[in-house]
Structures are given as structure tokens and as C-alpha cells.
VEXDREN-628824 format. One record per residue: residue in three letters; x, y, z of N, C-alpha, C in turn. Coordinates in steps of 0.001 Angstrom, whole numbers, plus 500000, padded with zeros to 6 digits. Layout:
ALAXYZXYZXYZ/...
! end
This chain:
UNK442208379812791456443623380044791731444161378905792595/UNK445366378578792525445825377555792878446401377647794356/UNK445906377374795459446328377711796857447503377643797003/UNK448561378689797221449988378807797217450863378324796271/UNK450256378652795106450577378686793455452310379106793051/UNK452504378832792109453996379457791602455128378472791867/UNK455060377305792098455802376076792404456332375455790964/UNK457694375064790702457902374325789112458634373135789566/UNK458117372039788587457862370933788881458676370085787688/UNK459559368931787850460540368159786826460316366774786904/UNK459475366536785626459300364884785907460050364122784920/UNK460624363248785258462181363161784385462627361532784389/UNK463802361039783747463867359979783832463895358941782686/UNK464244357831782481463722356572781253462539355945781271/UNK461296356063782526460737355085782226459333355740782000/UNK458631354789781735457309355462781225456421355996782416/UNK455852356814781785454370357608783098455073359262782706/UNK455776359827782862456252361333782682455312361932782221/UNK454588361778781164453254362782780170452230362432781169/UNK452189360834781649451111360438782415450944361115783792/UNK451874361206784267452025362051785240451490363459785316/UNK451934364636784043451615366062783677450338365716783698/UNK449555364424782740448069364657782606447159364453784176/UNK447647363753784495447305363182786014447473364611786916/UNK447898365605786750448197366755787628447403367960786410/UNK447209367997785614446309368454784581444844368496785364/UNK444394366815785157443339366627785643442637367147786607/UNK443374367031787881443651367501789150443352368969789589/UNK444118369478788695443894371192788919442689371542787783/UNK442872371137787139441060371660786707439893371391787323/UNK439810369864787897438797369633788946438610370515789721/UNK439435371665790259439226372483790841438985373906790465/UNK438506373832789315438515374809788392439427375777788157/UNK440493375195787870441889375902787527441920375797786497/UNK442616377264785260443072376554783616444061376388783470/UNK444189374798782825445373374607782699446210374546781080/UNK447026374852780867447676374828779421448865373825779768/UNK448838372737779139449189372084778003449919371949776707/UNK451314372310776960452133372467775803452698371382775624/UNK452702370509774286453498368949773975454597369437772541/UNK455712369795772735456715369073771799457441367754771632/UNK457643367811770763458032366763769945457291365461769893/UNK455732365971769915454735365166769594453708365492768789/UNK453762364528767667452043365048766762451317364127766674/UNK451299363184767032450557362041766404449190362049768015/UNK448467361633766977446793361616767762446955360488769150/UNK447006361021770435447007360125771364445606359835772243/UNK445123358940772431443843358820773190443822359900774844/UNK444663360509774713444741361196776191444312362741775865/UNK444674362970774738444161363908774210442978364210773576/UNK442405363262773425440582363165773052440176363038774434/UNK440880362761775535439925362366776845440266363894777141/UNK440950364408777407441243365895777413440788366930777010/UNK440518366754775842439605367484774904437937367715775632/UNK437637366969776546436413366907777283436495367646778259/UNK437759367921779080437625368857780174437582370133779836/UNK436122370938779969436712372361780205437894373055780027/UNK438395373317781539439968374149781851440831373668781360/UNK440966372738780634442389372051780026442223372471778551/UNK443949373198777901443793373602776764445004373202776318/UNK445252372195775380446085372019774815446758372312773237/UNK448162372833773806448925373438772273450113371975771907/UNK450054372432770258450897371348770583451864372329769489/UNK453593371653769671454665372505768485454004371289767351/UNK454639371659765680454424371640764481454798369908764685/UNK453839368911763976454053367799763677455404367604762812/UNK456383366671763300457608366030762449457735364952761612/UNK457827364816760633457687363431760005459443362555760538/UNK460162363130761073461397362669761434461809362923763389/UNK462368361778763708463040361982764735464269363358764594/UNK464615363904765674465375364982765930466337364832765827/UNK467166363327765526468712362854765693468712362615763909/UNK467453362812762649467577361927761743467267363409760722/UNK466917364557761570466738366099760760468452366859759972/UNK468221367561759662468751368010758822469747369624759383/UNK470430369905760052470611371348760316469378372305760376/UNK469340372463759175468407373628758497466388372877759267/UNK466270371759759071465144371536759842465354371583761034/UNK466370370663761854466129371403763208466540372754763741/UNK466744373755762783466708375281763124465236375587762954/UNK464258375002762081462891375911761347462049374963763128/UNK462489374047763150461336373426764389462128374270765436/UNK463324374558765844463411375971767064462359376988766768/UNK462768377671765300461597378627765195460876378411765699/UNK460225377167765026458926377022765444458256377183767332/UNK459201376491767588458671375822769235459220377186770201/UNK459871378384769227460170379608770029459131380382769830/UNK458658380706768537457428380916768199456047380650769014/UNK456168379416769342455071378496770100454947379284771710/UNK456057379222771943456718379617772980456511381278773687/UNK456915381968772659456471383600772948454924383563773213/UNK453697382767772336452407382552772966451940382457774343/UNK453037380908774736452354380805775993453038381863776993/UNK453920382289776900454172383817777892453464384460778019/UNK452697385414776485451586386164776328450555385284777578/UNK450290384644777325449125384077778180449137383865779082/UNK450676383450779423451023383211780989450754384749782085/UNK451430385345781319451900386725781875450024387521781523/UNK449521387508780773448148387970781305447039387565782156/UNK447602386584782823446674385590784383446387384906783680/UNK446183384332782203444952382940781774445224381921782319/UNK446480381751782793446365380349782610446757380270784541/UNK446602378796785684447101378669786677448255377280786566/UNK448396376363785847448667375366785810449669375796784246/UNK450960375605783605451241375440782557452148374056782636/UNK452010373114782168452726372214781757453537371679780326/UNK454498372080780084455294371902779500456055370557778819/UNK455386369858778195455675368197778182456628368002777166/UNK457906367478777185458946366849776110459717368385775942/UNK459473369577776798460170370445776400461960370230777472/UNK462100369239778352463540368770778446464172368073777253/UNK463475367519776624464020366255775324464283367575773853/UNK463761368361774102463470369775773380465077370174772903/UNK465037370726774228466173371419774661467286370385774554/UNK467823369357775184468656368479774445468853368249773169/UNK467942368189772563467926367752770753468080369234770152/UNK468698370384770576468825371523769812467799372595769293/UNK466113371786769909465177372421769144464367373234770339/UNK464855373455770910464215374747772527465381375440773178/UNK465039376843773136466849377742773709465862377456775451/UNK467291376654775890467380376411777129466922377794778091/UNK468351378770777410468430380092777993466766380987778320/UNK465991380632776942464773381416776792463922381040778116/UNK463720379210778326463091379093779106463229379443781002/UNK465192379441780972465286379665782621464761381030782669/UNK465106382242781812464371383513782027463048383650782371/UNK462125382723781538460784382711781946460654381869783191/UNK461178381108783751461308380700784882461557381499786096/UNK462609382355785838462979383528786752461879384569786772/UNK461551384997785886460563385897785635459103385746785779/UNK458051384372785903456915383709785593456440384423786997/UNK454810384659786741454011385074787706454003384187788811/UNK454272385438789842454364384160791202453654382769791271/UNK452385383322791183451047382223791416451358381100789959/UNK451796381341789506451713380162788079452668379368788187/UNK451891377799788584452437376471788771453420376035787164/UNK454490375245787379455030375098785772455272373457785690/UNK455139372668784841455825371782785169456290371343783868/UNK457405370374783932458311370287782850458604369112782992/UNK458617368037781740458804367025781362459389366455780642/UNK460391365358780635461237364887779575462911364365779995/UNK463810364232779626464947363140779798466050364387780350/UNK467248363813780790468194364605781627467886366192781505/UNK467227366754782690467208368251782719468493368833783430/UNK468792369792782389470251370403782500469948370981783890/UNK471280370894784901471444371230786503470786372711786634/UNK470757373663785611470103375038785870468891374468785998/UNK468334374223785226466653373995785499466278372860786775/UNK466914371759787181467310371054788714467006371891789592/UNK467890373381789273468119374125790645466985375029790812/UNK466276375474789871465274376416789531463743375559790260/UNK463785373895790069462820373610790326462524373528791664/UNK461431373181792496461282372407794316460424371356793891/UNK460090370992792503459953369351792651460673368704791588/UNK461368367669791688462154366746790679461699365338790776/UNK460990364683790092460571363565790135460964362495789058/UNK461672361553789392462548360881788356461655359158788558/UNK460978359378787173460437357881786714461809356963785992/UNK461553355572786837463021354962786048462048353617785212/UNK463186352822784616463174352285783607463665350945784650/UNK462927349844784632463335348439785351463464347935784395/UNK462049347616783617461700346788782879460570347372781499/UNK460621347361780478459401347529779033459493346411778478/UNK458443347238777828457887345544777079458329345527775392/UNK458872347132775158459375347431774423461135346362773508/UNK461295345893775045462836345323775479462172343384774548/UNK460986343386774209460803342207773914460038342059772676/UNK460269343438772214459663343344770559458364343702770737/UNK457390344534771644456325344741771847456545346150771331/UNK455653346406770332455721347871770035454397348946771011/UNK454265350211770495453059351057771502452029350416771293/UNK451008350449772093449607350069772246449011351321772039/UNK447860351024771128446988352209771912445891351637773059/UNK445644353021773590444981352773774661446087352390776121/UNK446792352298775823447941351634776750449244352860776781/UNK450245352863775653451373353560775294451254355069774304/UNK449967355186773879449571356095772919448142356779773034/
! end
């Protein structure tokens, strides 16, 4: 159990580290034999952080339904079936939350979620209001709407100086992936 547990956490911003960050606090609380869950939307593609992950014990990662399209390039009717989906996804980790499994839930790209039409904002402040004292939350991804700001006691905003992106360098693996 997590010594004075139940804290939610906003890592936010343009620049890179945000996932790096969730995994880096992942890590952390399992070393101490905490379980942690691991939820990634609007990501499918195989990242090396997730095979190193895959090695820890207490760390369990879900991920929502792989997209062959960005969220700005879907269709109405697809970005309604990926809400399903990631509400769907979603009623799970409650079940689990709400029966003690888990001490740590991290929530990654579910701000970018909720902007792009494909996560009900509303669903998640309820579970926020409602989440077992002791269960740490943290939430990741680009402008989090001022309700969820106010809901959190940590906000941590990674900025954007400089990428390498800005010079025709695409992801690395091992590096960006």
C-alpha cells in the first residue's frame, strides 16, 4: 500500500517525457511492491518501454483498441466506436480499481482522449470524485480541461524548447518509441 495513498497526479504539456514520466513513477511504486495498472490510449504500436515493463511483476498494462488513423483524420461514426471502446476499457479499470487490485493507476494519453472526442470527460471526474481513498491516479497528455486542474494536487507541465522532430528527424526507437 502506498504510504498516504489517494493523491492524482497531471503530467501535461508539448514536450516530450509525459509517458516517460508515468513509467518512471510506475517503476517506482512497484519497487515497492505496489500494483500498478497502466492504461495507454491512443496508442498501439509496440514500444520498447513496454517489453521492459512486461518484466516487472506489479506492473500491468491495458492498452484501448489499436487505430490505423489519427483522431483528427476518423470518421464520426469511428470516433464514436473508439469512445465505446475506451468507455468499455474504462468500466474495467473501475471494476479493479474499486476491488483494492490495483495501488498506482496511471492513465496515459487519456487528456489527448478526452480532447479528440474519444473519452467522456464527465465519466472520468466522477471516478475521480468517487476513487478509493488510498488509490494514487495519474493522468497524462495535452491541455487538461480546468475541472480535472482542480481535482488534481499535482500538475506537472513538460514544455517544448526545442525537438529534433523541428529538423526532419523522425522517432527513434530506443530513444522516442
Amino acid at each position: 500500500m502506498i504510504q498516504d495513498g489517494g493523491l492524482i497526479h497531471i503530467y501535461t504539456g508539448d514536450g516530450k517525457g509525459k509517458t516517460t514520466a508515468c513509467i518512471g513513477l510506475a517503476v517506482r511504486c512497484a519497487g515497492h511492491d505496489n500494483h500498478v495498472l497502466l492504461v495507454q490510449f491512443l496508442k498501439g504500436r509496440p514500444t520498447g518501454e513496454l517489453k521492459s515493463l512486461a518484466l516487472i511483476p506489479n506492473i500491468e498494462i491495458w492498452r484501448g483498441k489499436e487505430t490505423m488513423k489519427f483522431t483528427f483524420q476518423m470518421t464520426a461514426e469511428e470516433k464514436a466506436q473508439v469512445l465505446a471502446d475506451h468507455m468499455a476499457l474504462f468500466e474495467k479499470v473501475k471494476e479493479k480499481c474499486f476491488a483494492g487490485e490495483v495501488e498506482l493507476l496511471i492513465l496515459d494519453e487519456v487528456l489527448g482522449s478526452i480532447n479528440a472526442g474519444v473519452f467522456d470527460k464527465e465519466v472520468l471526474i466522477d471516478f475521480l470524485k468517487q476513487k478509493p481513498a488510498t488509490l494514487e491516479v495519474v493522468m497524462s497528455g495535452r491541455n487538461p480541461a480546468p475541472e480535472l486542474v482542480e481535482l488534481a494536487d499535482y500538475v506537472s507541465e513538460v514544455g517544448k524548447r526545442k525537438h529534433p522532430f523541428e529538423k526532419g528527424i523522425p522517432a527513434r526507437t530506443g530513444i522516442e518509441r
